[in-house]
C-alpha positions, 0 to 999 in steps of 0.5 A: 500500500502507498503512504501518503504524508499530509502536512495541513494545518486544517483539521477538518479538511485533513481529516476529509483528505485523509478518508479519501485517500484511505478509500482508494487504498493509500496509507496516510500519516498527517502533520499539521505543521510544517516542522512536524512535516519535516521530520516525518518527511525524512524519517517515514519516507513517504511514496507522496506528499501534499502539503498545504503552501500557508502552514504555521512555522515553516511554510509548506514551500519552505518544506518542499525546499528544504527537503529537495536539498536534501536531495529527497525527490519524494512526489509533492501535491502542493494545495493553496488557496492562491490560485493565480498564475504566478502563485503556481509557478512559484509553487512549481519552481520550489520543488512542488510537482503539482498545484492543486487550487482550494476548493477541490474535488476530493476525487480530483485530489486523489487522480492527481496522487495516482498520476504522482506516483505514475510518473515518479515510476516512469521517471526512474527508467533511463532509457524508453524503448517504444518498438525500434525507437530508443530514448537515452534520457541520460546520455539525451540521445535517440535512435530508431534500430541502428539508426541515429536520430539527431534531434533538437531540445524541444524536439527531444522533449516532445518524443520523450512524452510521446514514448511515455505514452505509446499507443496514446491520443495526444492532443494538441493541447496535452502537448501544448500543457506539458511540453511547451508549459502553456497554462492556456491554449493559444491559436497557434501551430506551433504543435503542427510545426514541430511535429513536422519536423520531427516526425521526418526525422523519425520516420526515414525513407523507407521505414513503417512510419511510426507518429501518426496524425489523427485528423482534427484531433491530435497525434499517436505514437504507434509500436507497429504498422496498422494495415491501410484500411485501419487506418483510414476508418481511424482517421489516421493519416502518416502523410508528412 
């Protein structure tokens, strides 16, 4: 079972989280201080955290901070009833991994642990393998069989989401969300454009294309070929 350290000064809406963490299997310690949630931080070693951002004593980006120095990378919701841009982004840059604005919906709450605690697991892989395509996240370097694929910053950045999502829909605005970091979606190509280009680079001459449009809706990755007639009742489409 996950456990779950919760660091929340309200008693009550602790008490409420706690409950529906508990109904979908998760284990939860409760700090109500900031001190208090340090110290369980580091000796319980907790699978995920949600911490409160205005906590008495040490406030809850002061505990994200203090803990990423000491080099725990533990998963950490952080809930705050500041909800503007810039409270989020501030959030974010001292070491939270998400940002979830008061009021919520418990159920949101809890999809938004389980999702940590996916992506914590993705992120200890080193290298994706998605068919003959592989990705080196440490050396940053990419090839599909022998073959090298040169590929830009963002470029990497998108085949790095693509292949943690195989077989997946991705629509423009996932994309524009968690690669290009818009909190907004813009009228822009910009998804169109770098695909283009990747997908070029990924897809050689001669090779069973890989990245596929999915007209008016978005992009997949695939392991494998789909036969042409499937393609074309999916709305698929490897046109470059």
């Amino acid at each position: 079972m996950k456990k779950v350290l919760l660091i929340e000064d309200d008693s009550e809406l602790a008490e409420q989280i706690a409950a529906g963490l508990g109904d979908h299997g998760f284990v939860v310690d409760w700090a109500s201080n900031g001190l208090e949630g340090l110290d369980k931080a580091r000796s319980l070693r907790p699978d995920a955290m949600i911490v409160d951002r205005l906590l008495p004593g040490v406030d809850g980006l002061g505990v994200i901070e203090s803990l990423r120095r000491d080099q725990l990378q533990t998963p950490v919701l952080v809930l705050s009833g500041l909800g503007g841009v810039e409270d989020r982004v501030h959030g974010l840059r001292s070491g939270g991994d998400d940002y979830l604005t008061k009021p919520f919906a418990l159920i949101e709450l809890v999809a938004r642990i389980e999702a940590l605690l996916r992506r914590g697991a993705d992120m200890r892989q080193t290298i994706l393998q998605v068919g003959a395509l592989e990705l080196d996240l440490i050396e940053r370097t990419a090839k599909r069989s022998d073959r090298e694929v040169t590929l830009l910053p963002r470029e990497f950045r998108l085949l790095e989401y693509m292949m943690r999502r195989p077989e997946q829909l991705l629509t423009r605005e996932m994309l524009l969300k968690n690669v290009w970091n818009y909190s907004f979606v813009p009228a822009t190509n910009l998804v169109d454009v770098h695909m283009g280009r990747l997908r070029h680079k990924v897809d050689g001459p001669g090779e069973t294309p890989m990245i596929y449009n999915i007209r008016g809706a978005g992009f997949i990755l695939r392991e494998t070929a789909s036969r042409p007639d499937v393609l074309a009742m999916r709305g698929l489409s490897h046109r470059r």
